[in-house]
N, C-alpha and C positions, 0 to 999 in steps of 0.2 A: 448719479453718474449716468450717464448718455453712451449707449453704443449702438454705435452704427450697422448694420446688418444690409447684406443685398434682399432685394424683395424675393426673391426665389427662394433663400434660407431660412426669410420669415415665414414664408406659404409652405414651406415643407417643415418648419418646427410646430406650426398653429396644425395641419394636417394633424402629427404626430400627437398634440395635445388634446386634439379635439374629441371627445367620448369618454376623455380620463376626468381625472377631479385634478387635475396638473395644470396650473395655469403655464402663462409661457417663461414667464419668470424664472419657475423654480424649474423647469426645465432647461434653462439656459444654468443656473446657478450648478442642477444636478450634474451635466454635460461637463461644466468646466470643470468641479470638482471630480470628476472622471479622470477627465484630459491630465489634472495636476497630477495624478495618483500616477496614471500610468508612464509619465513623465518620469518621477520617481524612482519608481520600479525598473525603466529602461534602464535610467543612472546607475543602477545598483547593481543592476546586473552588467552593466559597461566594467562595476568599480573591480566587480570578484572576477570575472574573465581578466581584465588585465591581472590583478594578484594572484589568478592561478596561473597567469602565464610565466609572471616574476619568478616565481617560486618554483615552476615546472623540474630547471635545473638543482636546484636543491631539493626539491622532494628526492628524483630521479636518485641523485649519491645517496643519500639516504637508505634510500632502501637499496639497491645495490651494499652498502655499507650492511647492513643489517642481515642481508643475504648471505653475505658472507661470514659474518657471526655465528648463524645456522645451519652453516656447510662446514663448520669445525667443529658444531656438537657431537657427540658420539650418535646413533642411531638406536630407537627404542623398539622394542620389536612390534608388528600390527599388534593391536590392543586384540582386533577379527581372529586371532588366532588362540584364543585365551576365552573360556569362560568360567562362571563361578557355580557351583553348584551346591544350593542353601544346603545344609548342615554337613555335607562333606568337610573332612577336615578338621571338625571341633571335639572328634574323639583322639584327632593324635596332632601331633607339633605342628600340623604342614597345614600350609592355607588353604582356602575353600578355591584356588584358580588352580586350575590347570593346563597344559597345552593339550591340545586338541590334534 
């Protein structure tokens, strides 16, 4: 296969090759297999930015939905107001917490 190249892109890829053990070949091969990758990657991230956008309103109910789930729980007291003090408690009925 033949490809065409301006002579400025060849003088500036033989530049870049010269002093390496890279010939210009695998330079042009390593380049394009670059170019593909990050091509890819653009797609991909094109594909999940549109699907989080799809999805943005249904997430949004969602947890609005679920909010409200959790605004009808009863309320538990700070856990911060309570603590446990080792062997307290294991000579009579009552647990080792207390309030504070």
């Amino acid at each position: 296969m033949v490809v065409g190249l301006p002579e400025e892109m060849l003088a500036g890829i033989d530049d870049l090759v010269s002093g390496s053990n890279q010939s210009r070949s695998l330079f042009i091969r390593e380049a394009c297999h670059f170019y593909i990758e990050e091509k890819r990657k653009e797609h991909l991230r094109e594909q999940m930015k549109t699907g989080y956008q799809e999805m943005a309103e249904l997430n949004r109910l969602l947890a609005e939905e679920m909010a409200c789930d959790f605004d009808c729980l009863p309320r538990l007291p700070d856990i911060g107001d309570y603590f446990c003090t080792a062997g307290e408690g294991l000579k009579d009925d009552s647990p080792g917490w207390r309030k504070t």
